[in-house]
N, C-alpha and C positions, 0 to 999 in steps of 0.2 A: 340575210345570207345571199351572196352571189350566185344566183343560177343558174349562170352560165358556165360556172364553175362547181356547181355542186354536183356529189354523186346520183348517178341518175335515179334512184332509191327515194331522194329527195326533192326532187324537181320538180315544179308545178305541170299538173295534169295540163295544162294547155300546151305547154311546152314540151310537154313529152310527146303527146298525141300526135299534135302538127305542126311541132320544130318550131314555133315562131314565140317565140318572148309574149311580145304583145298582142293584143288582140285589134283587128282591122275595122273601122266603122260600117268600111261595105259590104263585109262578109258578113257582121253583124248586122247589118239593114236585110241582107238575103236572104240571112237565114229567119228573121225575124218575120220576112214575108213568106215561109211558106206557114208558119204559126195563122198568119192572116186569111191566104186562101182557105184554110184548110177547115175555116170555121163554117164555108159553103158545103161541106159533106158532116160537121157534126151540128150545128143550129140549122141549117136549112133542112137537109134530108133525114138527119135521122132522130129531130127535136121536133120542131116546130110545123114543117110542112109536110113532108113526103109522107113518115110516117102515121100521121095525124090521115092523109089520103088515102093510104092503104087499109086505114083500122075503120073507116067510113062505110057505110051501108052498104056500097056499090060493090063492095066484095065481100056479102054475104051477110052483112050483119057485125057491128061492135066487137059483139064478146068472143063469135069464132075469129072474126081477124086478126085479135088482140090475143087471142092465146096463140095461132098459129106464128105472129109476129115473135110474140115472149120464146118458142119453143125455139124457132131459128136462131136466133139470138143467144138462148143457151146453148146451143150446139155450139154457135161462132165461139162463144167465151170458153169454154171448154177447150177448144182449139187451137185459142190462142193461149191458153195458162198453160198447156202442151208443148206448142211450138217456139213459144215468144225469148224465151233463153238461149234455147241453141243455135234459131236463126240471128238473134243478135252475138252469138259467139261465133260463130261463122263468119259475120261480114267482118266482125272484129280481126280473125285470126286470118283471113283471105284479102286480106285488104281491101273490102270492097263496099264498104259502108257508104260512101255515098251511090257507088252505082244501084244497092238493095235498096236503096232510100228512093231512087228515081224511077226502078221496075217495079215495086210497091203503090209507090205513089199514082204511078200510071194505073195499074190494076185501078185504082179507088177510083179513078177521075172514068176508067173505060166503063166500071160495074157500075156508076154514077149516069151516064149517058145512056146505058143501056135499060137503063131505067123508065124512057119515054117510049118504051115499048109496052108497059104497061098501065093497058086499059082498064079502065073502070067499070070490070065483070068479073063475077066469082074464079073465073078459069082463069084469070090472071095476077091472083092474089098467092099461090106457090111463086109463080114467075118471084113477084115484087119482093115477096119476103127473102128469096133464096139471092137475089141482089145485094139487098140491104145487108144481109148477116157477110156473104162474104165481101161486103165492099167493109165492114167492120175489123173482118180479120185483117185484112191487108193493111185497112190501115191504121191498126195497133202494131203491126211491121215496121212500117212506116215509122209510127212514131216513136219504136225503138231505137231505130238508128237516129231519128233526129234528134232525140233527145241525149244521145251518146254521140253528137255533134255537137252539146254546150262545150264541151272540155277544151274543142280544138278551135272556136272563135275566143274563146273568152283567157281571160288569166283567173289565178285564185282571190288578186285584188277588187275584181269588178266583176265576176262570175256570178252573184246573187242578181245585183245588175241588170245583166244580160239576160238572166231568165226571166227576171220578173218583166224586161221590157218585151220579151216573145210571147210572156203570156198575155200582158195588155194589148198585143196588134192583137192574136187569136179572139182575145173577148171584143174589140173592137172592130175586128174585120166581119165577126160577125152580125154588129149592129148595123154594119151599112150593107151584107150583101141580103138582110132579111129586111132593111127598106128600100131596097132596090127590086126584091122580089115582090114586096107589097103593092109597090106601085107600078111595075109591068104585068106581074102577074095574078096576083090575087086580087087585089081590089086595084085593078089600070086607070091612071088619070086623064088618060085618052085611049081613044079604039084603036086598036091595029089587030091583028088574027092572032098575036099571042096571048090576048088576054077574051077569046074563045073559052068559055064553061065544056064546049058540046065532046065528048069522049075526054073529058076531063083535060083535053089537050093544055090548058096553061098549067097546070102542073107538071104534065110529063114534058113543057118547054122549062119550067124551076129546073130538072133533072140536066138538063142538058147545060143551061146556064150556069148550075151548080160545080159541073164536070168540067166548064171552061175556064170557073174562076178558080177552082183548086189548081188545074193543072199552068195555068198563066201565073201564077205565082208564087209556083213551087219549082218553078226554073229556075228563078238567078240563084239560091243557094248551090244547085246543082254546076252552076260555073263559076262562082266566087269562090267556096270553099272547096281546100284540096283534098286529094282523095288518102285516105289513112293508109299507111306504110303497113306492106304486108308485114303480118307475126310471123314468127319461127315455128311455135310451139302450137299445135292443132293444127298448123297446116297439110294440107291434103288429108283428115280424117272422113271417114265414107259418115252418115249424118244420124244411124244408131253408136258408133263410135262415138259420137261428139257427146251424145249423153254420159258417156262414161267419162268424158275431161270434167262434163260439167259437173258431175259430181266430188269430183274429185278438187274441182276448184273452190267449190261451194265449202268443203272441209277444211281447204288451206285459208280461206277466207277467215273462217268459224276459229281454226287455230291462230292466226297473228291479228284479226280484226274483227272480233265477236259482234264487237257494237253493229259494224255493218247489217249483219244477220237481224243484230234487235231492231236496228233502224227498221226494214224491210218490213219484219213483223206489225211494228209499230204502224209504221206509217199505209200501211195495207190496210188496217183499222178505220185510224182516223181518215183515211181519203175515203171510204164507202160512206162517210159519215158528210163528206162536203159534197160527195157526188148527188147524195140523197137531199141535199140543201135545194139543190138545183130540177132534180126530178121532181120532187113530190110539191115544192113551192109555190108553183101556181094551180096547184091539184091544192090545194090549203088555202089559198088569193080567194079562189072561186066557190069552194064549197064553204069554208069555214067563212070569209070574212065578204063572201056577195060580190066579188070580182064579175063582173062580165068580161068576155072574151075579147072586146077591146082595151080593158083595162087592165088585161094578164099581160098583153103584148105591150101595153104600156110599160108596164110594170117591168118586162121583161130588159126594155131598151132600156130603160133608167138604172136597172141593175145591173148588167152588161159593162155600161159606162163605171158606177162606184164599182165592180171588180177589179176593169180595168186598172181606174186609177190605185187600188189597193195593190196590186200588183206589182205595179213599178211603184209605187210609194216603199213597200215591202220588200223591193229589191235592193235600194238605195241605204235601208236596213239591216239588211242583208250581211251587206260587206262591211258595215261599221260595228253589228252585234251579234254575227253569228247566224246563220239559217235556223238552229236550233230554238232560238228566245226568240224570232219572228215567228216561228210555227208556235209555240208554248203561248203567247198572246195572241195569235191569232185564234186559235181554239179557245183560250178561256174568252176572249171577244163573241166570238162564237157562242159558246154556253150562255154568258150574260144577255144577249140581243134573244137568241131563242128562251129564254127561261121568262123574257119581258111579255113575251107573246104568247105565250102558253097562259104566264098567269090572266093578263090584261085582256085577253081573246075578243069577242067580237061585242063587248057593251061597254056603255059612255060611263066616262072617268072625268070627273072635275080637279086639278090640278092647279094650285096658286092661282085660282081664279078663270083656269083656260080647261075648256072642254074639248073633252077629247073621246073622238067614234073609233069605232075597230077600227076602222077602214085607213082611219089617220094612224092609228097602233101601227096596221103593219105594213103602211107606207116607210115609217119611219125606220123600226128596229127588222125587216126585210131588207131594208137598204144597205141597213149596220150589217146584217149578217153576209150580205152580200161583199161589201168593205172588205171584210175578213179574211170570207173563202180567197180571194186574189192572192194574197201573199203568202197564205197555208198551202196552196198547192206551188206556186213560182218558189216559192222556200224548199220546198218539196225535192224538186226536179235538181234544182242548186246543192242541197243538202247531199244529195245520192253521187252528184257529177264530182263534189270534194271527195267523196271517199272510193271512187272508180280506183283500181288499182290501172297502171302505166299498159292502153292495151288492151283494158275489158267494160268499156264503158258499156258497147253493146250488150254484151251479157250482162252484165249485173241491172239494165236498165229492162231488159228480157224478166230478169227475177223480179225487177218493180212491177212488170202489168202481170207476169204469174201469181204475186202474191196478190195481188188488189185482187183481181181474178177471184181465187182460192175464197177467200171474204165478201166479194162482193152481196150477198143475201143477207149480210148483218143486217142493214138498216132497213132495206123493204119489208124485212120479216117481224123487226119490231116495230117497224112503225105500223103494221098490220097489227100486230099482237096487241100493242095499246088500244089502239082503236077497239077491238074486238074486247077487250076487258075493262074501258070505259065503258061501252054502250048501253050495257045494262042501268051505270048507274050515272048517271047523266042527262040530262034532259035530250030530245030529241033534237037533231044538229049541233051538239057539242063534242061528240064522241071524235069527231075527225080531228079538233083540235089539240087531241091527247097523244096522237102521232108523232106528235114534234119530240115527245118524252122520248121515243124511240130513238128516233134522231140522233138525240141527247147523250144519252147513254151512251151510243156508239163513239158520238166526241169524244166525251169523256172517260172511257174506254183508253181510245187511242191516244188523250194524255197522259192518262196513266203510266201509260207504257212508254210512251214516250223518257218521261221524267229521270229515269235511270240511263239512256243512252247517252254515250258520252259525246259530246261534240264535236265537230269535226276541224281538224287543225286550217285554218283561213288561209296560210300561207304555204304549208309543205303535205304531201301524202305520200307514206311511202306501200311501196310494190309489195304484192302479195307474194311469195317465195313460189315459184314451179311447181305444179301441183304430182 
């Protein structure tokens, strides 16, 4: 069908968004680079380095910094499964999606920098946490609007595409600015005074570094891509008002496109289930299969990299069989790769004549699960951007981090629970390996539910009626 000529009812969500047919290569290099910066505020500060410095002796001891961390952090999540809808229906309906995308983004990159003000002393560990939770909030802001910015670089022919090639810079951007951080400042290959131990100063320099590479490459989409055509409808609502559209939209939704709803539900499941791939994974490298801490960060870079590529592989996918059957095999890939490791755990296996140690187990099917997660979650963001009605990408991408939000304790809480109900009957240092079960579950959960939602049409979507 022609759609340039089709009722707007019918028109591809790129088209509608930001009036242009086709999608731009440089708007999509732009926008794909702030995916890249952005992996300096989630792999550097709030995975691998900052937070790891925070929960450190120097502010009081392990277990209190690590609860006071988890407890800020709830509060942020909380906050955000509160606010994350309506501030993305706002920029939606105010036209102003990119500029919340650029006062957001700044927020994370200013509460990032302000971060090399904390010292490595008890009395500075509120300071650090109360940074980190709200440089979190912001920016899941942030990434509502960005993520409600695939519609308007992409069309619905190469929209899988697109996403999965933003998620491979993010998982790629962060392998190079966590060896870039290793070698100035954690472990420096030469002296210079940034890579100083004394007040912890190379770290609270990661902070600052962290803040420059987010914010240097979350500029050009802020000048490539155009700014979203204000709406009619929510415009000028005061911002307890806006909760009354949203709900009210959320019903029109439910009445002409239910699946959406189930999508959301579903997919809130299964993402706490790849998030928890990635948390508890080298908490499982090192305890369950004798990781040392250089061969977790190994580990980490080489899984990084297969994401990557499973991502834009998964995109490529994408557009040829649907976001729906790349997510459906990515998860049963998923289940198969963790079911390998759970059974094979950490003793030697003779196979056609080839032996095989844990260690080589979960080099291998760690790598596979890693493969996976890439295009479960790039399918993900694609899958939700097809079914945006003409208009509300922000919101409905606002109801995506609310629901993940909402569920986010599935998989922590089982993968606690197993543990805690092997230990008894398991030899001693086996009990952690029964966590994965958790895991599992939760995938396989969110297939579940999956399997009944309907698929989203690859070439046309139509408008939700006025709520």
């Amino acid at each position: 069908m022609n759609s340039a000529a089709a009722p707007e009812a019918m028109r591809p969500a790129s088209e509608l968004e930001s009036g242009h047919p086709t999608s731009h290569k440089g708007r999509i290099l732009a926008w794909a680079a702030w995916d890249w910066g952005s992996a300096a505020f989630n792999a550097v500060m709030t995975t691998f380095v900052f937070t790891v410095y925070l929960t450190s002796k120097a502010f009081g001891g392990e277990d209190q910094a690590s609860a006071v961390l988890g407890g800020a952090l709830a509060i942020a999540g909380a906050a955000i499964a509160l606010l994350a809808p309506v501030t993305g229906q706002r920029s939606d309906t105010g036209g102003r999606r990119k500029l919340w995308l650029g006062v957001n983004t700044a927020a994370v990159a200013l509460l990032t920098a302000l971060c090399f003000f904390v010292f490595p002393r008890p009395e500075f560990l509120l300071l650090g946490v109360t940074l980190i939770a709200l440089g979190n909030v912001f920016f899941e802001f942030a990434g509502v609007n960005y993520n409600a910015m695939l519609a308007q670089i992409s069309t619905p022919q190469n929209i899988g595409k697109v996403s999965g090639f933003g998620w491979g810079m993010g998982y790629l951007g962060g392998i190079v600015a966590l060896l870039i951080v290793l070698q100035l400042f954690v472990q420096p290959s030469f002296e210079w005074f940034g890579g100083s131990t004394e007040d912890g100063l190379n770290i609270r320099l990661v902070a600052v570094f962290s803040a420059l590479w987010f914010l240097i490459f979350a500029l050009p989409v802020l000048f490539a891509v155009p700014e979203l055509p204000k709406a009619q409808q929510g415009a000028g609502l005061g911002f307890l008002a806006s909760y009354g559209l949203l709900v009210r939209r959320i019903k029109a939704i439910y009445r002409t496109s239910p699946h959406t709803i189930y999508f959301l539900l579903a997919s809130a499941v299964f993402r706490d289930g790849l998030a928890a791939v990635f948390t508890f994974g080298g908490i499982i490298a090192a305890g369950t299969f004798g990781f040392e801490l250089k061969d977790v960060i190994f580990f980490a870079i080489f899984g990084n990299v297969v994401a990557a590529a499973g991502a834009i592989a998964g995109g490529f996918l994408d557009d040829r069989i649907g976001p729906k059957a790349v997510i459906t095999g990515s998860l049963v890939g998923l289940l198969a790769s963790g079911s390998m490791i759970l059974v094979l755990g950490n003793g030697d296996y003779s196979f056609f004549g080839v032996d095989w140690a844990g260690t080589t187990t979960f080099w291998i099917f760690g790598l596979f699960l890693c493969l996976f997660v890439g295009p479960a979650q790039s399918s993900s963001r694609a899958y939700l951007a097809r079914l945006a009605p003409h208009g509300e990408s922000g919101e409905l991408f606002g109801l995506y981090a609310t629901t993940g939000r909402a569920v986010s304790f599935l998989a922590p809480a089982l993968f606690t629970l197993c543990i805690a109900v092997a230990a008894p009957l398991v030899a001693p240092g086996e009990a952690q390996r029964w966590g994965i079960l958790g895991i599992m579950v939760v995938l396989l959960a969110g297939l579940l539910l999956l399997l009944p939602v309907k698929a989203p049409d690859k070439t046309e979507i139509a408008v939700v009626p006025a709520a």
